[in-house]
PDB file of N, CA, C and O in Angstrom:
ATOM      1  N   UNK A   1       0.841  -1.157   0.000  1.00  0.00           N
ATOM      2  CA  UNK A   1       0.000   0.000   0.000  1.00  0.00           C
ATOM      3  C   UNK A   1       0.897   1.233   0.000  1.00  0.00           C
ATOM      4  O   UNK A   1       1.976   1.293   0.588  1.00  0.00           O
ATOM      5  N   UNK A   2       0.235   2.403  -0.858  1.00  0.00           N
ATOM      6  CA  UNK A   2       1.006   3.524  -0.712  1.00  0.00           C
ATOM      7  C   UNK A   2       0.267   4.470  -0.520  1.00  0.00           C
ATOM      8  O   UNK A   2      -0.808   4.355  -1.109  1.00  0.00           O
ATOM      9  N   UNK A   3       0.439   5.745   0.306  1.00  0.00           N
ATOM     10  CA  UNK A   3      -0.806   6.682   0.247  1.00  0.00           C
ATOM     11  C   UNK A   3       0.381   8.334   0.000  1.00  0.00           C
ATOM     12  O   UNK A   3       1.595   8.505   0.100  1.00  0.00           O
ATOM     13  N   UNK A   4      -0.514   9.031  -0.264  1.00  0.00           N
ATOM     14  CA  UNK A   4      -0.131  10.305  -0.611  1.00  0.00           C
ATOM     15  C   UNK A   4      -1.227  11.461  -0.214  1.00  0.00           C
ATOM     16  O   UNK A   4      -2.449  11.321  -0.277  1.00  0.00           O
ATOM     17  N   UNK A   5      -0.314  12.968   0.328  1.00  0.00           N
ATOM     18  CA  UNK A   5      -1.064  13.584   0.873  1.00  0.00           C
ATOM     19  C   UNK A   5      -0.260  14.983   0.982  1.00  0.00           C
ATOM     20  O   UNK A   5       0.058  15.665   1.956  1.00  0.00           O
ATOM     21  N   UNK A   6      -0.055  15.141  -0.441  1.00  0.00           N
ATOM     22  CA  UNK A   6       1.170  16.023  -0.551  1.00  0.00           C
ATOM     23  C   UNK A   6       0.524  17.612  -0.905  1.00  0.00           C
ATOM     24  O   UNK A   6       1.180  18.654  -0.905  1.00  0.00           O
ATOM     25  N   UNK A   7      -0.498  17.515  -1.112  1.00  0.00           N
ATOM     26  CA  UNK A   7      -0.783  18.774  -2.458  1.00  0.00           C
ATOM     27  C   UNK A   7      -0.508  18.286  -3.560  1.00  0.00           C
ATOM     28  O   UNK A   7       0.349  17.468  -3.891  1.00  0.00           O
ATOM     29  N   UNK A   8      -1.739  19.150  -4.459  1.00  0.00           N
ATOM     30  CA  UNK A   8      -1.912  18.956  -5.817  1.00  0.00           C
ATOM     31  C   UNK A   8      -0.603  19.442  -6.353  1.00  0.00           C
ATOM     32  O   UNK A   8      -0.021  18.552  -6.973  1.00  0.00           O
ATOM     33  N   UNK A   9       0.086  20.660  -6.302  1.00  0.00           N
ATOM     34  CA  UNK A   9       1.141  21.517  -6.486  1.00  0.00           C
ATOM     35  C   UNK A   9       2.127  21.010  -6.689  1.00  0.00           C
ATOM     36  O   UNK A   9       2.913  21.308  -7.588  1.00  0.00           O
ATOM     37  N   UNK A  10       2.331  19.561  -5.325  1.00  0.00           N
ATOM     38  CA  UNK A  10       3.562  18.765  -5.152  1.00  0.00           C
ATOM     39  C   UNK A  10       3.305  17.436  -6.044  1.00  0.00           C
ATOM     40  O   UNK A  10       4.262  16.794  -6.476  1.00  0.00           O
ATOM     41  N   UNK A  11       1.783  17.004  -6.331  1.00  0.00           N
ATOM     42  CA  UNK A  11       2.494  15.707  -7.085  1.00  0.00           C
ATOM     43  C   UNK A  11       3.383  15.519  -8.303  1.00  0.00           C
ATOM     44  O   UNK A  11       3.908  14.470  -8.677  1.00  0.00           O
ATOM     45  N   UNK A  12       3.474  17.013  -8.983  1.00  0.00           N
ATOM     46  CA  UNK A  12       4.386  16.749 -10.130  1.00  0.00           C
ATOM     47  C   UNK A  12       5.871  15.976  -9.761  1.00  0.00           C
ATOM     48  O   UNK A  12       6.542  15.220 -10.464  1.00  0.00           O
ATOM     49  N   UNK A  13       6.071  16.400  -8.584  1.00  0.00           N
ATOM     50  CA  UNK A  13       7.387  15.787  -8.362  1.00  0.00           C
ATOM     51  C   UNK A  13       7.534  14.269  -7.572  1.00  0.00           C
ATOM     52  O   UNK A  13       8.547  13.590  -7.401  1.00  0.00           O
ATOM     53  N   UNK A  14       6.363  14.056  -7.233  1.00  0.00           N
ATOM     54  CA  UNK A  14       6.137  12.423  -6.808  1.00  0.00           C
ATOM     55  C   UNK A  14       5.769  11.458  -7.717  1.00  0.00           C
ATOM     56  O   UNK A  14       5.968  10.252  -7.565  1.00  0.00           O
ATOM     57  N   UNK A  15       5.268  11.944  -8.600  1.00  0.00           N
ATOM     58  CA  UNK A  15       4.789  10.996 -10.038  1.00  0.00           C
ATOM     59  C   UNK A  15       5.459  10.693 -10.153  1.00  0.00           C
ATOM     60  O   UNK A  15       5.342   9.486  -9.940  1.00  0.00           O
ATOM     61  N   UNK A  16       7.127  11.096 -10.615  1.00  0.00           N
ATOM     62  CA  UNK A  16       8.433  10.426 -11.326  1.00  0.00           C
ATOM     63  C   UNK A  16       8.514   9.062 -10.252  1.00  0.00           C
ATOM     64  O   UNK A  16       8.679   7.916 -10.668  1.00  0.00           O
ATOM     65  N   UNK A  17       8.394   9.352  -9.068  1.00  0.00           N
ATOM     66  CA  UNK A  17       8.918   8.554  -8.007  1.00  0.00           C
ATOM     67  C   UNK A  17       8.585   7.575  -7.616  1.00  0.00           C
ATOM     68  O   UNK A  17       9.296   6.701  -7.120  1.00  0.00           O
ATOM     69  N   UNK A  18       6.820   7.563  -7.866  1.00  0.00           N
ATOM     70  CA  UNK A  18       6.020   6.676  -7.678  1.00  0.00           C
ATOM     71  C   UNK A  18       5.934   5.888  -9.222  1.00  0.00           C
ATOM     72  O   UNK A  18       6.207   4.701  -9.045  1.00  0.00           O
ATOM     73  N   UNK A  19       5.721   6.101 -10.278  1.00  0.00           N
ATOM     74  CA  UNK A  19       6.338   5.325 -11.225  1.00  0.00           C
ATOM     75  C   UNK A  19       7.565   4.811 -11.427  1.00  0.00           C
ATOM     76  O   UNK A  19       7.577   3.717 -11.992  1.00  0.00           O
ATOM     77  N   UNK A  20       8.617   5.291 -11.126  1.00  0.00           N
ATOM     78  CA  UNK A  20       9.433   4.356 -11.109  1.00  0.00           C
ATOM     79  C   UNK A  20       9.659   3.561 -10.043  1.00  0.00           C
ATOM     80  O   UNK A  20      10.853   3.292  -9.915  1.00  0.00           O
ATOM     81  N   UNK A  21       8.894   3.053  -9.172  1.00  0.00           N
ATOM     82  CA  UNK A  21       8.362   2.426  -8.096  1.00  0.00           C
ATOM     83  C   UNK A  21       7.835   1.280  -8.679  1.00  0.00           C
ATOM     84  O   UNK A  21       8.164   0.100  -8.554  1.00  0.00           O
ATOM     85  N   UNK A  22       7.020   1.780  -9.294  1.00  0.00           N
ATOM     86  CA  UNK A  22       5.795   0.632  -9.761  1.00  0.00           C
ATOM     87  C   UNK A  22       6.483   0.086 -11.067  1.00  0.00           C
ATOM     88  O   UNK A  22       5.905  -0.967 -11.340  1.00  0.00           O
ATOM     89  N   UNK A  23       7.416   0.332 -11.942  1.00  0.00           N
ATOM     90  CA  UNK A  23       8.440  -0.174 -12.834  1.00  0.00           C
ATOM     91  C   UNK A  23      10.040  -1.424 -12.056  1.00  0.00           C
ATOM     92  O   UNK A  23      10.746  -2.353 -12.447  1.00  0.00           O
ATOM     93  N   UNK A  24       9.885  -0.772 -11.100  1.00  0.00           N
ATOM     94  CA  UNK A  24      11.055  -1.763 -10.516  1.00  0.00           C
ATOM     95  C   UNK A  24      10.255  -2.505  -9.578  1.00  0.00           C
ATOM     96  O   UNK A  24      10.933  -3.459  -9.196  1.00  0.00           O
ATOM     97  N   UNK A  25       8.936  -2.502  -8.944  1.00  0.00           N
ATOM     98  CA  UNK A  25       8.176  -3.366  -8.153  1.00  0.00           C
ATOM     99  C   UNK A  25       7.251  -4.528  -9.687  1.00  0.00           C
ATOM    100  O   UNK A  25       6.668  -5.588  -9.459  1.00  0.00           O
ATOM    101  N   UNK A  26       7.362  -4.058 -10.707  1.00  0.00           N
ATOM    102  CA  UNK A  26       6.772  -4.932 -11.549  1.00  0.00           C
ATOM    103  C   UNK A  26       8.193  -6.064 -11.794  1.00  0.00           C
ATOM    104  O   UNK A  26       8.046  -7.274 -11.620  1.00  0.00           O
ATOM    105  N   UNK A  27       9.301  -5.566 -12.138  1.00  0.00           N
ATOM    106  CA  UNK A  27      10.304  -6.901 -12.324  1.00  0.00           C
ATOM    107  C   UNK A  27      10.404  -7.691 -10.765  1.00  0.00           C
ATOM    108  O   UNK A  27      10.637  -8.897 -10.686  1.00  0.00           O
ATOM    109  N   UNK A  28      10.234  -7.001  -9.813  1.00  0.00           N
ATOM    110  CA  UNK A  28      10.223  -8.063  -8.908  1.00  0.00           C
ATOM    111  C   UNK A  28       9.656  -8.982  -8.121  1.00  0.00           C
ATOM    112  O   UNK A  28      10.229  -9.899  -7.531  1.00  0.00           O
ATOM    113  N   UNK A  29       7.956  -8.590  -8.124  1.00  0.00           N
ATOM    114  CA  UNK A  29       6.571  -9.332  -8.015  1.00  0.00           C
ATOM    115  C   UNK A  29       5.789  -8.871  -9.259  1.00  0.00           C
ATOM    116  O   UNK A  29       6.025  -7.937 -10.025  1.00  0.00           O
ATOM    117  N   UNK A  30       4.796  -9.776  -9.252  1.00  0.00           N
ATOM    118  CA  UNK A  30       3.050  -9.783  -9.688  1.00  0.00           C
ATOM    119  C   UNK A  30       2.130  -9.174  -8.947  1.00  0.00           C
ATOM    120  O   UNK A  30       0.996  -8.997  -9.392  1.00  0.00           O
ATOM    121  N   UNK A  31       2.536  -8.728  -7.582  1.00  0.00           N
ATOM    122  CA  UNK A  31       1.153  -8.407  -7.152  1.00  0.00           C
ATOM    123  C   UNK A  31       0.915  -6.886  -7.392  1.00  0.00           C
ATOM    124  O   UNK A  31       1.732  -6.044  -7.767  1.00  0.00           O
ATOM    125  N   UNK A  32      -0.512  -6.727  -7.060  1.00  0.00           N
ATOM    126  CA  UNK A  32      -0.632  -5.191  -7.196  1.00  0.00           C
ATOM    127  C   UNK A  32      -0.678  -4.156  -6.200  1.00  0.00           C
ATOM    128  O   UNK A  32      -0.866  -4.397  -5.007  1.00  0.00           O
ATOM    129  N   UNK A  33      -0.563  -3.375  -6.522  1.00  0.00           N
ATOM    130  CA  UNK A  33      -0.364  -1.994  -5.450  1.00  0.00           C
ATOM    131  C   UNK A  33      -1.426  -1.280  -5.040  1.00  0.00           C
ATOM    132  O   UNK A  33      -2.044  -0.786  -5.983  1.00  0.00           O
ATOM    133  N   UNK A  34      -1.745  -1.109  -4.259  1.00  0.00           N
ATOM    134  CA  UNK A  34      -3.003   0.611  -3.557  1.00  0.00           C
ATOM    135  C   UNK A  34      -2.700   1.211  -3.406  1.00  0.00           C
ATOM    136  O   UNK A  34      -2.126   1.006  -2.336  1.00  0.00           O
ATOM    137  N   UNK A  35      -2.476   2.522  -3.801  1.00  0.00           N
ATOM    138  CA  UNK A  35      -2.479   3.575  -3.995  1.00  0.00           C
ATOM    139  C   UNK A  35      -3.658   4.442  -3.072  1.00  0.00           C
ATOM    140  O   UNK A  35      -4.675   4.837  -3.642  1.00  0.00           O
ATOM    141  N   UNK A  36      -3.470   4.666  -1.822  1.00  0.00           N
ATOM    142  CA  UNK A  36      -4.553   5.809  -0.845  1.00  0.00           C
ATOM    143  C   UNK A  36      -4.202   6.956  -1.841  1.00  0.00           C
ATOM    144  O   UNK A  36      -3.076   7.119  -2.310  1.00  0.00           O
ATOM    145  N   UNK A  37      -5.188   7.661  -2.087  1.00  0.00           N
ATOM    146  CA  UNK A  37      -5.315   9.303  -3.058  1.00  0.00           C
ATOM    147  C   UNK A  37      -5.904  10.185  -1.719  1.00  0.00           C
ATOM    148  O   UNK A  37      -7.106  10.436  -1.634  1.00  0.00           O
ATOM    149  N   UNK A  38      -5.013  10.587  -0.776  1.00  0.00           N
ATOM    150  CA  UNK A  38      -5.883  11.302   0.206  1.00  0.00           C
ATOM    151  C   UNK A  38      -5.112  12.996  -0.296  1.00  0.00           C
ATOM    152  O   UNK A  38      -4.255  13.660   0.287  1.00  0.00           O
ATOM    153  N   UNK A  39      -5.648  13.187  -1.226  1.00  0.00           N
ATOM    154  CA  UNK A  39      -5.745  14.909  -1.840  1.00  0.00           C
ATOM    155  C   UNK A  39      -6.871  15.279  -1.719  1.00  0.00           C
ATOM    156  O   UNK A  39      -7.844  14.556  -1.503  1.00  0.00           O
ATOM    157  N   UNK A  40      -6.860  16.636  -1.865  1.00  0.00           N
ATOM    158  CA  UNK A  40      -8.335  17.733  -2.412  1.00  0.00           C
ATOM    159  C   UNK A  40      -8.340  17.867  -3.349  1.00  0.00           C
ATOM    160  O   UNK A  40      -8.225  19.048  -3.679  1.00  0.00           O
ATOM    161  N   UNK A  41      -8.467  16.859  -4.465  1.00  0.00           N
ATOM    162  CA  UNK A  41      -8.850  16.985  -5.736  1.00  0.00           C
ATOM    163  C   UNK A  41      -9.817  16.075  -6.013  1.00  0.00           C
ATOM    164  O   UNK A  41      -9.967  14.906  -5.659  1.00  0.00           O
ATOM    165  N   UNK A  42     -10.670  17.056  -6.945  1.00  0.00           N
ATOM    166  CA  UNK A  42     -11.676  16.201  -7.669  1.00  0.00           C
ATOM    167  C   UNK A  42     -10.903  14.906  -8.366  1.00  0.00           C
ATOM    168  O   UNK A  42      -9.724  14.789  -8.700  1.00  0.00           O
ATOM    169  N   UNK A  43     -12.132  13.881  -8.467  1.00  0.00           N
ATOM    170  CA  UNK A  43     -11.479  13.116  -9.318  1.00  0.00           C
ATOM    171  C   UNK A  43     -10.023  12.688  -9.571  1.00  0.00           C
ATOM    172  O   UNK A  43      -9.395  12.594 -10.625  1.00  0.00           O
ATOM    173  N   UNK A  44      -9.538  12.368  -7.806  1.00  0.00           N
ATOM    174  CA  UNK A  44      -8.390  11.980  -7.839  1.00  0.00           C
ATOM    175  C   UNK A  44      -7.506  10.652  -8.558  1.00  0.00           C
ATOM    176  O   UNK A  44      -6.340  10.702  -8.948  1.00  0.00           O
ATOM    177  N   UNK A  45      -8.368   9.549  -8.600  1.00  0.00           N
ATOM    178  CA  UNK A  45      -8.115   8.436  -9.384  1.00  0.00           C
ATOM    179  C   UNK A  45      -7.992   8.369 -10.689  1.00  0.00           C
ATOM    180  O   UNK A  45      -7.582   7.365 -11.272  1.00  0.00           O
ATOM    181  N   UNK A  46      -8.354   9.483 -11.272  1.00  0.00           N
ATOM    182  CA  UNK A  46      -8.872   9.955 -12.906  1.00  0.00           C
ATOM    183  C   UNK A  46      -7.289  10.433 -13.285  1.00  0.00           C
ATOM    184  O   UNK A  46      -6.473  10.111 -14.148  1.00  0.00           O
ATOM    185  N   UNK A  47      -7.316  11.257 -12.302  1.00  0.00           N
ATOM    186  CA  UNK A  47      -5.887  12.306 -12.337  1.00  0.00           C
ATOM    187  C   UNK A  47      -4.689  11.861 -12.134  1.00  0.00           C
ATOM    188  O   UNK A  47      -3.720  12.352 -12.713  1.00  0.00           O
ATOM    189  N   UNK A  48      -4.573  10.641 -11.087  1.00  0.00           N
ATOM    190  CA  UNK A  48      -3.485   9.717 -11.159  1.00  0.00           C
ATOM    191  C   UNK A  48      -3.320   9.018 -12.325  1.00  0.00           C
ATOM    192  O   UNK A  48      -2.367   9.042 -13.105  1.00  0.00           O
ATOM    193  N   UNK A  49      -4.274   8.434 -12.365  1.00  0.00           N
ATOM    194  CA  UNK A  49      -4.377   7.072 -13.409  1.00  0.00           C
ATOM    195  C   UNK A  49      -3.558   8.080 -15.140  1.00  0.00           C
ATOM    196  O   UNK A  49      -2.458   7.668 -15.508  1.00  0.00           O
ATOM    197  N   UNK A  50      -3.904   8.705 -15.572  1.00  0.00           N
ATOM    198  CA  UNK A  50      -3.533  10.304 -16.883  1.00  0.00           C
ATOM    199  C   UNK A  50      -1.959  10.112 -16.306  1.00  0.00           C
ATOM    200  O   UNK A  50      -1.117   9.487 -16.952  1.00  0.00           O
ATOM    201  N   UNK A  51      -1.734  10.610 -15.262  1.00  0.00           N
ATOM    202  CA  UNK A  51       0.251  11.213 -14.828  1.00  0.00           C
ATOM    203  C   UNK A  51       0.699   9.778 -14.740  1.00  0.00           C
ATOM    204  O   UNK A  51       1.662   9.470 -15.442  1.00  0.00           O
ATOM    205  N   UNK A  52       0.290   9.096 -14.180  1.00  0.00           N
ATOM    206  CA  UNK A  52       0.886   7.461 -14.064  1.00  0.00           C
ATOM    207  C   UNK A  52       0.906   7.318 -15.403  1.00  0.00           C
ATOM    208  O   UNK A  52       2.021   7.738 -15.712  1.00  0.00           O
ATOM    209  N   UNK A  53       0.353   6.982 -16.387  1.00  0.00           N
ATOM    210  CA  UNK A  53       0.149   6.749 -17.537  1.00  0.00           C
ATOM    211  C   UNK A  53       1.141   6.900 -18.395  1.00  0.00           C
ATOM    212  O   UNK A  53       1.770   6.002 -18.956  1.00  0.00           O
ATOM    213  N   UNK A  54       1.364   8.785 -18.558  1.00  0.00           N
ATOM    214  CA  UNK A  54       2.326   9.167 -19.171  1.00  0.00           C
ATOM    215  C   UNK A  54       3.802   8.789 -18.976  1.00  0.00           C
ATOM    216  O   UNK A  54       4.536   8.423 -19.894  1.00  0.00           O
ATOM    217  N   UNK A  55       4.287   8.955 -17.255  1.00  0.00           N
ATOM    218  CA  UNK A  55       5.366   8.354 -16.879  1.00  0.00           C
ATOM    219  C   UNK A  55       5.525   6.554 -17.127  1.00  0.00           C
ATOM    220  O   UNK A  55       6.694   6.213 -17.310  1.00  0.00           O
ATOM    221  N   UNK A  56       4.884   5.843 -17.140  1.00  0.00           N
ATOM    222  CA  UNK A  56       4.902   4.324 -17.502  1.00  0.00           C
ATOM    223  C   UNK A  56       5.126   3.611 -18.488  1.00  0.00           C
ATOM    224  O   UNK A  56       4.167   3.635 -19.259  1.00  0.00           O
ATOM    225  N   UNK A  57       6.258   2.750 -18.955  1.00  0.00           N
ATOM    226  CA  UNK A  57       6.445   2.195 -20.587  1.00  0.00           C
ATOM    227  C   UNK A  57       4.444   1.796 -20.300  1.00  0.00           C
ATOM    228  O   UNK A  57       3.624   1.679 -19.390  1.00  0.00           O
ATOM    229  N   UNK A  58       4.578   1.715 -22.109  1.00  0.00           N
ATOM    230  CA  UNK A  58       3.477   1.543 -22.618  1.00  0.00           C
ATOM    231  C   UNK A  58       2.415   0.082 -22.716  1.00  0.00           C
ATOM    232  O   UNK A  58       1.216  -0.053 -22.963  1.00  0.00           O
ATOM    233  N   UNK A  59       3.691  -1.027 -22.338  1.00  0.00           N
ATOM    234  CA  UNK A  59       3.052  -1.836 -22.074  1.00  0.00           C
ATOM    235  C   UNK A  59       3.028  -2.238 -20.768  1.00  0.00           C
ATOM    236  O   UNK A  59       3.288  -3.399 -20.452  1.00  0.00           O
ATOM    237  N   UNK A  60       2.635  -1.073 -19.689  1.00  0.00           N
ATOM    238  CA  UNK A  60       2.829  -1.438 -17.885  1.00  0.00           C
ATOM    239  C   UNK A  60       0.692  -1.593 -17.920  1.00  0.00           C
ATOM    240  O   UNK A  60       0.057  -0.596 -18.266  1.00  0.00           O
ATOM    241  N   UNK A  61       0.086  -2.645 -17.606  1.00  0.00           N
ATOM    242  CA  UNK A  61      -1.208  -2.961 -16.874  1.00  0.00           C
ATOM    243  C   UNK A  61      -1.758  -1.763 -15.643  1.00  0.00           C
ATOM    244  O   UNK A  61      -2.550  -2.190 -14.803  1.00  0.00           O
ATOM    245  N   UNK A  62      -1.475  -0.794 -15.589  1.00  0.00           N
ATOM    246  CA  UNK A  62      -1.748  -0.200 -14.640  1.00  0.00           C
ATOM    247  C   UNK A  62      -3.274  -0.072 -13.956  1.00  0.00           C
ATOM    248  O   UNK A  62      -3.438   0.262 -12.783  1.00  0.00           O
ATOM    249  N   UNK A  63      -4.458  -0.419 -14.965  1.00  0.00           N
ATOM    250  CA  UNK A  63      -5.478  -0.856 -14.258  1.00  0.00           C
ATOM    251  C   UNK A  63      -5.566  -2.087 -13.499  1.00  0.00           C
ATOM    252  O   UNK A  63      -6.195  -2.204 -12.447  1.00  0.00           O
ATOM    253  N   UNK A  64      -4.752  -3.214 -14.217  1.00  0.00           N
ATOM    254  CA  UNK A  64      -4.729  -4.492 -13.337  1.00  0.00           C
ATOM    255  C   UNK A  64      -3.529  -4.626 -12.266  1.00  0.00           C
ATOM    256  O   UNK A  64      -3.269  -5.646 -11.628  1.00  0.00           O
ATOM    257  N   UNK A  65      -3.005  -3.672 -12.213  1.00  0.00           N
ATOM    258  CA  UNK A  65      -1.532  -3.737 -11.272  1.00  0.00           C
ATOM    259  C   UNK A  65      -1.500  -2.603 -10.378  1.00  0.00           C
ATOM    260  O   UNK A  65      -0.543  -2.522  -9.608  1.00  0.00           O
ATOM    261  N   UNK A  66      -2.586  -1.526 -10.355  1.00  0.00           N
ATOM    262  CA  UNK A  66      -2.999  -0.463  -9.213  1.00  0.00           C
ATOM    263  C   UNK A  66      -3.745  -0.091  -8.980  1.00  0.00           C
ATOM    264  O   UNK A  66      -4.257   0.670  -9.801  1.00  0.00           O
ATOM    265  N   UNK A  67      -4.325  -0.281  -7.871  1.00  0.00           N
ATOM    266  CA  UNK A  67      -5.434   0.645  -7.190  1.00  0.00           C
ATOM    267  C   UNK A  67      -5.331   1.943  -6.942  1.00  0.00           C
ATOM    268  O   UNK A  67      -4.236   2.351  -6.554  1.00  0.00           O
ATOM    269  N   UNK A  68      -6.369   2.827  -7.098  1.00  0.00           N
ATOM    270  CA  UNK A  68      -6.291   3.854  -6.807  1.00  0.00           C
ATOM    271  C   UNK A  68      -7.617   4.369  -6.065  1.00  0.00           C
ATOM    272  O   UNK A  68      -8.692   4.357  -6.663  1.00  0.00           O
ATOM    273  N   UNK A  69      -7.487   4.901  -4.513  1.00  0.00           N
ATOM    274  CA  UNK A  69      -8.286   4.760  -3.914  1.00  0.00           C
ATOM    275  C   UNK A  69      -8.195   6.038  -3.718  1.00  0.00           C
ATOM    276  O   UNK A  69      -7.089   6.546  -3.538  1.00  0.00           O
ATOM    277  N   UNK A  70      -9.351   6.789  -3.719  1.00  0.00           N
ATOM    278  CA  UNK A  70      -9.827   8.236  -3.469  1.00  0.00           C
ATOM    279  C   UNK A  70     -10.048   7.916  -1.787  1.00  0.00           C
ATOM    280  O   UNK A  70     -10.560   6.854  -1.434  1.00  0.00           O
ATOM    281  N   UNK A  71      -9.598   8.966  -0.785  1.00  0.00           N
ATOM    282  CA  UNK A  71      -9.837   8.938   0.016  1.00  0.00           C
ATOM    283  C   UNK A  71     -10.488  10.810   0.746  1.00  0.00           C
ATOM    284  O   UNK A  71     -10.786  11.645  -0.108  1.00  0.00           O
ATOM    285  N   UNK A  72     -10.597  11.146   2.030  1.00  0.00           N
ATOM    286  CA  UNK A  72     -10.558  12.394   2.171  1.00  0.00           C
ATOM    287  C   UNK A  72     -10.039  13.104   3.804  1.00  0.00           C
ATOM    288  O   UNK A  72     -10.886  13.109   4.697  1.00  0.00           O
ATOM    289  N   UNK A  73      -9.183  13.451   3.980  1.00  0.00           N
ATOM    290  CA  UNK A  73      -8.567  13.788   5.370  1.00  0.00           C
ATOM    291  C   UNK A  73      -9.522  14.956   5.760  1.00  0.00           C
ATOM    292  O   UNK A  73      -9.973  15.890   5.097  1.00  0.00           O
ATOM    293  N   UNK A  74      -9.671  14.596   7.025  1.00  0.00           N
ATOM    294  CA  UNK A  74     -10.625  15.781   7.679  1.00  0.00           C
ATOM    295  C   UNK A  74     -10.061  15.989   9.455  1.00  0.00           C
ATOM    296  O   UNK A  74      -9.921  15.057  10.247  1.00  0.00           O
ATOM    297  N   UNK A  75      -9.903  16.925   9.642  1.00  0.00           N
ATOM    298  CA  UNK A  75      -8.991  17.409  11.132  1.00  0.00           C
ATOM    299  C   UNK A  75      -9.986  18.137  11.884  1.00  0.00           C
ATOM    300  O   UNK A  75     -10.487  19.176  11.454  1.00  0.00           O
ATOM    301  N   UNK A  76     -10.295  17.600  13.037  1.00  0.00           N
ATOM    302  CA  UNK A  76     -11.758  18.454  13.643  1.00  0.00           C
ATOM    303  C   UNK A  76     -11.107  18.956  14.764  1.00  0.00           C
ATOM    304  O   UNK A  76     -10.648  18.136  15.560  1.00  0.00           O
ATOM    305  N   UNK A  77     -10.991  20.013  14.958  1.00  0.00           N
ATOM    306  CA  UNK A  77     -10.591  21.010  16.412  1.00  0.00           C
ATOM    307  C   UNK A  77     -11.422  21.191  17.133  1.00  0.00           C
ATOM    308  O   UNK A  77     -12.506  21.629  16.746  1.00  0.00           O
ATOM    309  N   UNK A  78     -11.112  20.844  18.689  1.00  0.00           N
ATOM    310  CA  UNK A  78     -12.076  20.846  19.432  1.00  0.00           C
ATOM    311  C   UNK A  78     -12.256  22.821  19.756  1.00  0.00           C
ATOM    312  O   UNK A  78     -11.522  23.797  19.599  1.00  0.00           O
ATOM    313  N   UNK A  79     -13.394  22.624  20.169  1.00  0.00           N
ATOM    314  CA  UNK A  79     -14.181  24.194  20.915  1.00  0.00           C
ATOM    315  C   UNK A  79     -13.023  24.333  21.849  1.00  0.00           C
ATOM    316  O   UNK A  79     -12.854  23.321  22.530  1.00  0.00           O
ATOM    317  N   UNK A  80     -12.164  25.321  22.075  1.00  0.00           N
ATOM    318  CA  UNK A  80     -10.980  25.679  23.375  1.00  0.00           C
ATOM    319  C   UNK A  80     -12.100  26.662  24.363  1.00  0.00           C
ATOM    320  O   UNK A  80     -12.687  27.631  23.881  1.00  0.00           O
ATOM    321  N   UNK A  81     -12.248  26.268  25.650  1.00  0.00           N
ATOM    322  CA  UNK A  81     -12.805  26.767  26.432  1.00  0.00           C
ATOM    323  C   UNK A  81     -12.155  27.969  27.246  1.00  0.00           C
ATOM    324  O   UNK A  81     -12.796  28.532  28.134  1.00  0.00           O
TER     325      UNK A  81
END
């Protein structure tokens, strides 16, 4: 499992990182990966799945070899008395 929670701003520079992740984790297992998407972006799985894409040789399975799970972080502050 991998999760991310960087800003939209910052994934340009984690894409490289996380694909070539998933390029050297493909020569050394079969199994597949999850991917937690805990950003504020719409349609975070849409948006990975496009940047993964581009960074990935062309014949990488990336629907059958990653999950991509939209998630959403929420921080509740209590009332300070």
């Amino acid at each position: 499992m991998l999760a991310t929670s960087v800003g939209k701003g910052a994934l340009k520079f984690i894409f490289p990182v996380i694909a070539k992740g998933l390029s050297l984790r493909r020569e050394k297992t079969d199994l597949p990966l999850d991917i937690i998407i805990a950003e504020n972006i719409r349609n975070g799985a849409d948006f990975f799945l496009k940047e993964l894409k581009k960074l990935l040789p062309k014949n990488f399975d990336l629907d059958k070899k990653v999950g991509l799970i939209e998630t959403s972080i929420g921080k509740m502050v209590p009332i300070m008395k």
